[in-house]
N, CA, C and O atoms as a MOPAC input file, in Angstrom:
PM7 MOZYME 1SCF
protein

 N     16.52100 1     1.79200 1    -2.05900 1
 C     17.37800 1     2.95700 1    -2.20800 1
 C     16.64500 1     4.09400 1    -2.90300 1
 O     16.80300 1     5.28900 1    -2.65400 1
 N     15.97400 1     3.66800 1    -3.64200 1
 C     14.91200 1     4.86700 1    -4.20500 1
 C     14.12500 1     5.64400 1    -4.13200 1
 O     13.75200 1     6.46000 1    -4.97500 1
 N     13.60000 1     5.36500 1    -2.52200 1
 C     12.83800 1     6.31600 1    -1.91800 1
 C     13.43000 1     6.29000 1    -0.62600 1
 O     12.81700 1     5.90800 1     0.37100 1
 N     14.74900 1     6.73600 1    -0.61800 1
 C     15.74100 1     7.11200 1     0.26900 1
 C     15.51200 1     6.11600 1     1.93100 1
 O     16.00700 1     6.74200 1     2.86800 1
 N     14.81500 1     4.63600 1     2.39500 1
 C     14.42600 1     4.24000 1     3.55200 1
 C     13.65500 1     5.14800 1     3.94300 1
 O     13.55600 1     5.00400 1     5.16200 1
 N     12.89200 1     6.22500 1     3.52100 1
 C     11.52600 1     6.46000 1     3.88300 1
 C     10.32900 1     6.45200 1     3.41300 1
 O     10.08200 1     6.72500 1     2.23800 1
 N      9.33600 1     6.09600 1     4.39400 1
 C      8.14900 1     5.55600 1     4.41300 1
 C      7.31900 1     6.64900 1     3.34300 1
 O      7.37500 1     7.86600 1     3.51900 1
 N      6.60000 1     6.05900 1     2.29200 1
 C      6.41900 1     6.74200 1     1.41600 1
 C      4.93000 1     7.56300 1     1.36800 1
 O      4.52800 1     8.62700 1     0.89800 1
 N      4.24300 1     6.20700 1     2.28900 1
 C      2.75600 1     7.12700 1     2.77800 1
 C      2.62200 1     8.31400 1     3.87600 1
 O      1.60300 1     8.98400 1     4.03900 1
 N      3.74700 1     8.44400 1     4.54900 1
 C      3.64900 1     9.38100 1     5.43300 1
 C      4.61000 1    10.39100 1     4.65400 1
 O      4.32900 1    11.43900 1     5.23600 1
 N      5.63000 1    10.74500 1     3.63800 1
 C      5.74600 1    11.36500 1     2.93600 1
 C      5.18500 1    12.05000 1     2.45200 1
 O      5.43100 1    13.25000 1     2.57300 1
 N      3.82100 1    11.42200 1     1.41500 1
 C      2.91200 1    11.98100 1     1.47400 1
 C      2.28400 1    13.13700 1     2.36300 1
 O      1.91300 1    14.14000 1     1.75200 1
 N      2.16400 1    13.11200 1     3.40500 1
 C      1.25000 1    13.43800 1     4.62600 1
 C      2.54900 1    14.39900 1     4.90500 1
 O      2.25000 1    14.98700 1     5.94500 1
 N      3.55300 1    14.74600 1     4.58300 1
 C      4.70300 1    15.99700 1     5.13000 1
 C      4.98400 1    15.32400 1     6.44000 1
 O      4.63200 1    15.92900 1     7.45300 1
 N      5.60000 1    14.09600 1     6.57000 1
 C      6.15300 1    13.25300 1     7.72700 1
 C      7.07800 1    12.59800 1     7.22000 1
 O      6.86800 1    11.95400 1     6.19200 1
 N      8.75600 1    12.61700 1     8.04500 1
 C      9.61000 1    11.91800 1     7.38600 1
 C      9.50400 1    10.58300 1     8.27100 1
 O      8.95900 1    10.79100 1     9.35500 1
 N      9.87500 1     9.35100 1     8.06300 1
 C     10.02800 1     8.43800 1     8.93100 1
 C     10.77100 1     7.45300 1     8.39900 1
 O     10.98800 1     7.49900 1     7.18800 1
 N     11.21900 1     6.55200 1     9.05700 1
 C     12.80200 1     5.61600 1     8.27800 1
 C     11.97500 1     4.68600 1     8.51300 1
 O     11.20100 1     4.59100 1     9.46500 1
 N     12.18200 1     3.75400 1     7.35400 1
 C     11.25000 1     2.60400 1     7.35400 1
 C     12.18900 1     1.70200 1     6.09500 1
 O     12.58400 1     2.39500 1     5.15800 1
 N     12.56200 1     0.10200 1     6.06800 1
 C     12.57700 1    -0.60300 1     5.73900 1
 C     11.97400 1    -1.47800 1     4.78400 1
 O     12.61600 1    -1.71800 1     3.76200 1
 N     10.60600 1    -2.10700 1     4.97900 1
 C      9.58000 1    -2.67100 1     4.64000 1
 C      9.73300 1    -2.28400 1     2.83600 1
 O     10.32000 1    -1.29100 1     2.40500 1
 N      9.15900 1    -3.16700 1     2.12500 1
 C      8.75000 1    -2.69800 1     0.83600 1
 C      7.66300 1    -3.44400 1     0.68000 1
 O      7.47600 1    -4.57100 1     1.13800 1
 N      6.57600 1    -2.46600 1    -0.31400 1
 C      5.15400 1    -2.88600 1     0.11000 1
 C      4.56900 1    -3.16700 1    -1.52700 1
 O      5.07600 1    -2.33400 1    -2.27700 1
 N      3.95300 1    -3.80000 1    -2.01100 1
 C      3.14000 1    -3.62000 1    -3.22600 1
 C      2.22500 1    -2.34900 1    -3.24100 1
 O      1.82500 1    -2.17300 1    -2.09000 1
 N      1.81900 1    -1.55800 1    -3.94400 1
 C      0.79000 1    -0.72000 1    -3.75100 1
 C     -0.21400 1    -1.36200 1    -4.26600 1
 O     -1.26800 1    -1.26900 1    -3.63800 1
 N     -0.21400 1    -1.73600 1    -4.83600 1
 C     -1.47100 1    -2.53300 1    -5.89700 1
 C     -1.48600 1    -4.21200 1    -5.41500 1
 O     -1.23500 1    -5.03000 1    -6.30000 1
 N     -1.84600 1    -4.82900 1    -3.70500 1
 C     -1.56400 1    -5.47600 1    -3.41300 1
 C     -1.24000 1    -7.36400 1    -4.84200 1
 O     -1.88100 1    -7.61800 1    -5.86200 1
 N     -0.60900 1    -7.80500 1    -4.50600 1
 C     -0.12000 1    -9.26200 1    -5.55700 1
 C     -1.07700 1   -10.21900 1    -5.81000 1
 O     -1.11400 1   -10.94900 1    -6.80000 1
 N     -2.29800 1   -10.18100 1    -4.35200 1
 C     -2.96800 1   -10.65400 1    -4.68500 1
 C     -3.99500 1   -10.68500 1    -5.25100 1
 O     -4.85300 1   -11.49900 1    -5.59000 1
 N     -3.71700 1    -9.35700 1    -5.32500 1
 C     -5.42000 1    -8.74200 1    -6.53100 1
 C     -5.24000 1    -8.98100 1    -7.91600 1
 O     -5.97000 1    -9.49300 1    -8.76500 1
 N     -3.25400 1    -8.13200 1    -7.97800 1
 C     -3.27600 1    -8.46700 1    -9.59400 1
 C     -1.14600 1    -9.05200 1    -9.24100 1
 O     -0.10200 1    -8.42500 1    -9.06800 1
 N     -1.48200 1   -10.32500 1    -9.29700 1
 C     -0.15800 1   -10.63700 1    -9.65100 1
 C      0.72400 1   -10.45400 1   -10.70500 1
 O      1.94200 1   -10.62300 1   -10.76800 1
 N     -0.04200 1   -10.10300 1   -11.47500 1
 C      0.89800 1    -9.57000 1   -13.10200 1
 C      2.07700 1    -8.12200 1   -12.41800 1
 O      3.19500 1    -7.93100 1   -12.89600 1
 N      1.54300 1    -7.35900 1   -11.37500 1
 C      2.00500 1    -6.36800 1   -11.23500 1
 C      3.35100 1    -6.65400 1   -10.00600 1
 O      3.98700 1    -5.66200 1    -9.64900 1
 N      3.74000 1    -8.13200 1    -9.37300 1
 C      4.50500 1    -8.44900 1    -8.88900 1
 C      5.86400 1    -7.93300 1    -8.85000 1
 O      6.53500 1    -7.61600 1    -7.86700 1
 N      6.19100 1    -7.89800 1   -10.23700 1
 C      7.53000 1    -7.84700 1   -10.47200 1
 C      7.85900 1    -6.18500 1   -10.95500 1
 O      9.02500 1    -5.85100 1   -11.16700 1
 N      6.81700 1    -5.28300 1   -11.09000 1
 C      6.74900 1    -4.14200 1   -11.58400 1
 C      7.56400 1    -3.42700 1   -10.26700 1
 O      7.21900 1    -3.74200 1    -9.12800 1
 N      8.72500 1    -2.39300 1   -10.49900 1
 C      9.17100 1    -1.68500 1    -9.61400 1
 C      7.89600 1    -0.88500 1    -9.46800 1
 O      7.34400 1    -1.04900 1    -8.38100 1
 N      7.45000 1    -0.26500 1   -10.09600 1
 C      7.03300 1     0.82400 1    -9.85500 1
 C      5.38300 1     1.02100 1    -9.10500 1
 O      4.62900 1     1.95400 1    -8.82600 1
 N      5.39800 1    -0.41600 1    -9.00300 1
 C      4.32500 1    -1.05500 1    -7.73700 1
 C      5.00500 1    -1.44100 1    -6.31500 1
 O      4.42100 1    -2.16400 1    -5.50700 1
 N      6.16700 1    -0.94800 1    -6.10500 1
 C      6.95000 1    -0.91400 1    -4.98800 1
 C      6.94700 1     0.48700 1    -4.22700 1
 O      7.36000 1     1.52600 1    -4.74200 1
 N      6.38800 1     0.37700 1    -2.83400 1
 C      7.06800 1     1.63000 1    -2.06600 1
 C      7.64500 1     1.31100 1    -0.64800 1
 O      7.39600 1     0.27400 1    -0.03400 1
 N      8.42400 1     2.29800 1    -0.21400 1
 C      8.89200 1     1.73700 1     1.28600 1
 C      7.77400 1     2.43300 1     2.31100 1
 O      7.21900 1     3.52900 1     2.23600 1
 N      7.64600 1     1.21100 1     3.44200 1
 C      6.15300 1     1.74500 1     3.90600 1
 C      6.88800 1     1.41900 1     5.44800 1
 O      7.70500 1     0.50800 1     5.57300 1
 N      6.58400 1     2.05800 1     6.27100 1
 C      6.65300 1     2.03200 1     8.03800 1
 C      5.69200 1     1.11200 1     8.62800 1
 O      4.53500 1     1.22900 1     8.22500 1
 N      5.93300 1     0.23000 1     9.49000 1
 C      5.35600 1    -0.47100 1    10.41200 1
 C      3.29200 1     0.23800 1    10.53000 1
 O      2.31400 1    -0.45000 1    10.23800 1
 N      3.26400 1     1.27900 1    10.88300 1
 C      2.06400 1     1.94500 1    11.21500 1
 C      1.20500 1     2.13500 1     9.98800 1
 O     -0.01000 1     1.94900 1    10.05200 1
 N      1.85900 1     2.53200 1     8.77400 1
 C      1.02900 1     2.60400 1     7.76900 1
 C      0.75000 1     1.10700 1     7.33000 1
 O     -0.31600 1     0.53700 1     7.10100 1
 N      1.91800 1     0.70800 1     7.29400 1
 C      1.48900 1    -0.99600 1     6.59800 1
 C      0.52600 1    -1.59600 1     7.56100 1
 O     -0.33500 1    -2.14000 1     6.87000 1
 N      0.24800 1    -1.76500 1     8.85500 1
 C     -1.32700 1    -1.96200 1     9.54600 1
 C     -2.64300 1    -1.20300 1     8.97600 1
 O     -3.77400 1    -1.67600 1     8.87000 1
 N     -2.16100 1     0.19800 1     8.61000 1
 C     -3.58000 1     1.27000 1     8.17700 1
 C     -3.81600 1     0.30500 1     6.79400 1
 O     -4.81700 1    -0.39600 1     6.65100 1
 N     -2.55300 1     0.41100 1     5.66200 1
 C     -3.10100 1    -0.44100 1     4.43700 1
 C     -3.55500 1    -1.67500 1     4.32000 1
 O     -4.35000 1    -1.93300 1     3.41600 1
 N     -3.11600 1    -2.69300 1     5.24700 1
 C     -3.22100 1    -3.72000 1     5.05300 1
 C     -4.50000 1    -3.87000 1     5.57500 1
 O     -5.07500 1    -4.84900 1     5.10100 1
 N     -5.20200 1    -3.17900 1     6.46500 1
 C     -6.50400 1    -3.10900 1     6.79500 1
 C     -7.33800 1    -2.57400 1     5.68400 1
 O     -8.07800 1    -3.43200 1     5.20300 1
 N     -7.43300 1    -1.25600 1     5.07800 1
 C     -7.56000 1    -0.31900 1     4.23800 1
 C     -8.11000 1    -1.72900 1     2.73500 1
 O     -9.13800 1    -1.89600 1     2.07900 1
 N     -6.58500 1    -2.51900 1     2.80200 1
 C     -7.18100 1    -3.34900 1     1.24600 1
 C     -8.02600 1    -4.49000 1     1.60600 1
 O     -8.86200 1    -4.93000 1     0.81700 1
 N     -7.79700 1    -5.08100 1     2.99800 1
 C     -9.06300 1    -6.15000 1     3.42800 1
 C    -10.31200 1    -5.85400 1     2.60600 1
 O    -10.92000 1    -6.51200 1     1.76100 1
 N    -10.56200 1    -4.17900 1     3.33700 1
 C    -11.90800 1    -3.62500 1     2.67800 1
 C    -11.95700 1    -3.46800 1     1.44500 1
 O    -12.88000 1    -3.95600 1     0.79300 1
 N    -11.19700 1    -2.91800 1     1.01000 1
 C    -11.48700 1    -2.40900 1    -0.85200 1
 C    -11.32500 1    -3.67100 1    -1.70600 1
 O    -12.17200 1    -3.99700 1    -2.53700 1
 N    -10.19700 1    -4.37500 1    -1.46900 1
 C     -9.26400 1    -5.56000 1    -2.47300 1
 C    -10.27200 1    -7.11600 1    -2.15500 1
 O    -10.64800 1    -8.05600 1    -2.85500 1
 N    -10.37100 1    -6.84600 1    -1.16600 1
 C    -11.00600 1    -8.35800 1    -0.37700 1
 C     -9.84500 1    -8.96000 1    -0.01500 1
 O    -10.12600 1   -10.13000 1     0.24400 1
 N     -8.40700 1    -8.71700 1     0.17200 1
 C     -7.57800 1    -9.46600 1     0.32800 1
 C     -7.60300 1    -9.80200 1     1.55100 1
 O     -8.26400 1    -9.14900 1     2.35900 1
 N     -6.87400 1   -10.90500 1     1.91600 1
 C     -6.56900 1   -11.47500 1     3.25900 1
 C     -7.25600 1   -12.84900 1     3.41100 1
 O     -8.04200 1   -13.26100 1     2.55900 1
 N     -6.90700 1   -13.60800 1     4.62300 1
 C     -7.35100 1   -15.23600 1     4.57100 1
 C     -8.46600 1   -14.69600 1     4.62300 1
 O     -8.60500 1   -13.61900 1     5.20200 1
 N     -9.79300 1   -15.52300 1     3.85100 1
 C    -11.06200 1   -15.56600 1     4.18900 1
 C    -11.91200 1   -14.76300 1     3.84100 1
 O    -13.07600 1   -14.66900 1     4.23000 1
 N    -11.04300 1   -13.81200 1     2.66900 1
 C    -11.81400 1   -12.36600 1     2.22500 1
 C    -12.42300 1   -13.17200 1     0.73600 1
 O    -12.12900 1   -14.28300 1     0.29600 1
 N    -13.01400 1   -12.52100 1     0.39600 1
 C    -12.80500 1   -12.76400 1    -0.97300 1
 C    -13.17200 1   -11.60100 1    -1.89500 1
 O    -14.16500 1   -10.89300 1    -1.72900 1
 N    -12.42400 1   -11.49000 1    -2.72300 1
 C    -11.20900 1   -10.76100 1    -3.69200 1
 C    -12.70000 1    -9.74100 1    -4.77100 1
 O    -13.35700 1   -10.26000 1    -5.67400 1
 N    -12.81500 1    -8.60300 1    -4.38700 1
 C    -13.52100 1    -7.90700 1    -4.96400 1
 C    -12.89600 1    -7.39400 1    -6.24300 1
 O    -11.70400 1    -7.35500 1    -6.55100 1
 N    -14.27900 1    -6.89900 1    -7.11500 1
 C    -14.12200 1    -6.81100 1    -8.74200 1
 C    -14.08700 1    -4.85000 1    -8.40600 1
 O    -15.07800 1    -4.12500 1    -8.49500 1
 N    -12.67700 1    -4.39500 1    -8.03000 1
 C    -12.63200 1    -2.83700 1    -8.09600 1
 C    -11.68000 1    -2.71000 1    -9.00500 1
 O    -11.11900 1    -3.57300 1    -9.67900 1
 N    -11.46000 1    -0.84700 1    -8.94800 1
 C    -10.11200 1    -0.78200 1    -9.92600 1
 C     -8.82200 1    -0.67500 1    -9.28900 1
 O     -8.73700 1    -0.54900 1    -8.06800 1
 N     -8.26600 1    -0.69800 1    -9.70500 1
 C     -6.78400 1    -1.01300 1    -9.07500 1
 C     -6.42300 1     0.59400 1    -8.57200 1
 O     -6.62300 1     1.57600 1    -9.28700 1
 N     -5.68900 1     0.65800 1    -6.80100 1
 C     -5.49900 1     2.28200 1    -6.78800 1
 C     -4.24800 1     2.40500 1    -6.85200 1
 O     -3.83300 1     1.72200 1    -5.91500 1
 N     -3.16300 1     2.97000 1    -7.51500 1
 C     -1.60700 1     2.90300 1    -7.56900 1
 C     -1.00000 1     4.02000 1    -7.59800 1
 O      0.07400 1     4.38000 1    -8.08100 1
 N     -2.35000 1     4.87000 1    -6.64400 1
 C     -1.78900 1     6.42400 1    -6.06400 1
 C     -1.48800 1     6.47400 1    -4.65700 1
 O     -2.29000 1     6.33700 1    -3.73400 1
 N     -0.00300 1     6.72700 1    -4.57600 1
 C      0.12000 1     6.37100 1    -2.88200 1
 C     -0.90800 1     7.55100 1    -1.74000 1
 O     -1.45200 1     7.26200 1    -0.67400 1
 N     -0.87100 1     9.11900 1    -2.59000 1
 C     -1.67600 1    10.11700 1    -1.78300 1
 C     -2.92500 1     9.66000 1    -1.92600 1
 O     -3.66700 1     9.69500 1    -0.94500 1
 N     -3.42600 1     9.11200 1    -3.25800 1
 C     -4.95000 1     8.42100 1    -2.68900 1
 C     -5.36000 1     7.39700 1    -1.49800 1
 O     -6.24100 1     7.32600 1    -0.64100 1
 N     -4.06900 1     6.53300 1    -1.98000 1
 C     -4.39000 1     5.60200 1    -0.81300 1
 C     -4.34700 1     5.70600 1     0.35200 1
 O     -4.81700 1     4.90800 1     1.16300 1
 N     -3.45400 1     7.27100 1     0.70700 1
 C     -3.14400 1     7.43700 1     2.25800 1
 C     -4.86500 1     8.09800 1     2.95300 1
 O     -5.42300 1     7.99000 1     4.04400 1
 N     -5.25300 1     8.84200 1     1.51700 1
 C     -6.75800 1     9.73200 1     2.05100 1
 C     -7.57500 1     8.26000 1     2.79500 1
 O     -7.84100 1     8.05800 1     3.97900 1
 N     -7.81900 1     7.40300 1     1.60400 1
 C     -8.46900 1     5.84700 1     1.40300 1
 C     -7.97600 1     5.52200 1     3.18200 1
 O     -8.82300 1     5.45800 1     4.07400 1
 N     -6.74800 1     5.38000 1     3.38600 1
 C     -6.69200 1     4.39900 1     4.40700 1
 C     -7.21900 1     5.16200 1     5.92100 1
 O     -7.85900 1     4.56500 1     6.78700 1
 N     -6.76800 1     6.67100 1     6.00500 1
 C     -7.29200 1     7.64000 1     6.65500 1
 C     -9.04000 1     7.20200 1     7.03800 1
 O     -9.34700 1     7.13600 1     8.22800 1
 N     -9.89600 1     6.97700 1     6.17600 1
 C    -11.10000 1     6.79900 1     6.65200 1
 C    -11.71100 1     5.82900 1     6.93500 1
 O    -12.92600 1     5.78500 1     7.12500 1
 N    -10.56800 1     4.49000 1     7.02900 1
 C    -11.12900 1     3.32300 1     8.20400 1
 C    -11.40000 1     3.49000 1     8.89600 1
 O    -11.77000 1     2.58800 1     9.64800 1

């Protein structure tokens, strides 16, 4: 309800879009302490959540078979949209 069902990375970007999904920004598996934090919550659209979830493979190491790089945590959604932009 807090970011009205729209997608918060294309917000960013001056695009409205209705989206569902709620996403970690700071994926759980990098830093699970930040699980339960609202404010590591955004609502994300089908299209961006493919760009990020690709986007943290690379940066986070997340995903089966990655393994989990020593970066800093990014928990700026306009950074992350630039970040995911240049996959």
């Amino acid at each position: 309800e807090r970011d009205h069902y729209l997608c918060a990375y294309c917000k960013v970007q001056g695009v409205i879009t209705p989206a569902k999904t709620v996403d970690h920004i700071v994926p759980i598996e990098f830093d699970e302490t930040s699980k339960a934090n609202v404010d590591n919550l955004a609502v994300i659209c089908g299209k961006c959540h493919r760009l990020k979830t690709d986007w943290e493979q690379s940066y986070y190491g997340t995903g089966q078979g990655n393994e989990l790089q020593s970066v800093t945590p990014i928990n700026d959604v306009s950074a992350i949209v630039v970040l995911m932009d240049k996959e």
